[in-house]
C-alpha positions in Angstrom: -20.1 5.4 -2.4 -17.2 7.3 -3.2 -16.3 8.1 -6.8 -13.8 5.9 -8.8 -10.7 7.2 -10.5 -9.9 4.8 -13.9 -6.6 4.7 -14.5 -4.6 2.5 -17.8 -1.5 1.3 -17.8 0.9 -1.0 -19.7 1.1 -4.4 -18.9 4.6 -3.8 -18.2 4.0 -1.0 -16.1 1.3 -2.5 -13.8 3.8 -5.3 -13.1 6.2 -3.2 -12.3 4.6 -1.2 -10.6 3.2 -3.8 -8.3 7.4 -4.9 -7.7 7.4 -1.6 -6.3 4.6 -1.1 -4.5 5.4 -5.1 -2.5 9.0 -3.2 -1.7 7.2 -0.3 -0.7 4.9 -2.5 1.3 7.9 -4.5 3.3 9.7 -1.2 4.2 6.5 -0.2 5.9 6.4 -2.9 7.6 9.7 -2.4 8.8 9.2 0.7 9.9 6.1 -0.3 11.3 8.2 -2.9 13.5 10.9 -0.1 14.6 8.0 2.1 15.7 7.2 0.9 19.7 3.7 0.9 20.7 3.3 4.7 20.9 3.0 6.6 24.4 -1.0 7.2 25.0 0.3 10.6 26.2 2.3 11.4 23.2 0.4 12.7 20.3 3.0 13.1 17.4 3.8 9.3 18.2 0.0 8.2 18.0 -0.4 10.5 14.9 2.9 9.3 13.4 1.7 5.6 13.9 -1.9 5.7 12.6 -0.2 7.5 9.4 1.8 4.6 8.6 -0.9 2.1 9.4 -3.3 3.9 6.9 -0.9 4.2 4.4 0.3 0.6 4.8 -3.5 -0.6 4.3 -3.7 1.8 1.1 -0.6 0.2 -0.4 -2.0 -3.5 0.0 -5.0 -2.4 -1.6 -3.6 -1.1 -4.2 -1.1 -4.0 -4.9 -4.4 -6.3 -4.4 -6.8 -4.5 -6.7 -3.7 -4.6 -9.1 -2.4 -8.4 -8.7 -6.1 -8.9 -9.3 -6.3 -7.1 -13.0 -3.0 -9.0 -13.7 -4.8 -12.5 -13.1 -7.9 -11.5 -14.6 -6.2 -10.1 -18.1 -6.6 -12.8 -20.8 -3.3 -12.1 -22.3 -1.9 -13.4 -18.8 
């Protein structure tokens, strides 16, 4: 299992930072859609796409985990 990295933040700053990260999130997915299918014989274009798919699942996991903490907080 890999280690885990706790990290606190304001209330304030967890929401906002989950506004960003959901902007962040649609203008990956808009690049995503301007990228075509990439050539099988091109390797930059395979290596370009696969970076923006991992980072796209990275940022909805981390607006998940953090939408998650929001609901769970009492003070909610």
């Amino acid at each position: 299992m890999e280690p885990k990295i706790v990290l606190t933040l304001a209330r304030s700053d967890a929401e906002a930072l989950v506004v960003s990260l959901r902007r962040r999130f649609e203008r990956l997915c808009d690049i995503r859609k301007e990228l075509c299918e990439p050539d099988e014989f091109d390797e930059l274009e395979r290596e370009e796409r696969a970076y923006f798919d991992a980072e796209n699942a990275l940022v909805e996991r981390i607006i998940g985990v953090l939408a998650q903490a929001l609901e769970e907080d009492p003070r909610h």
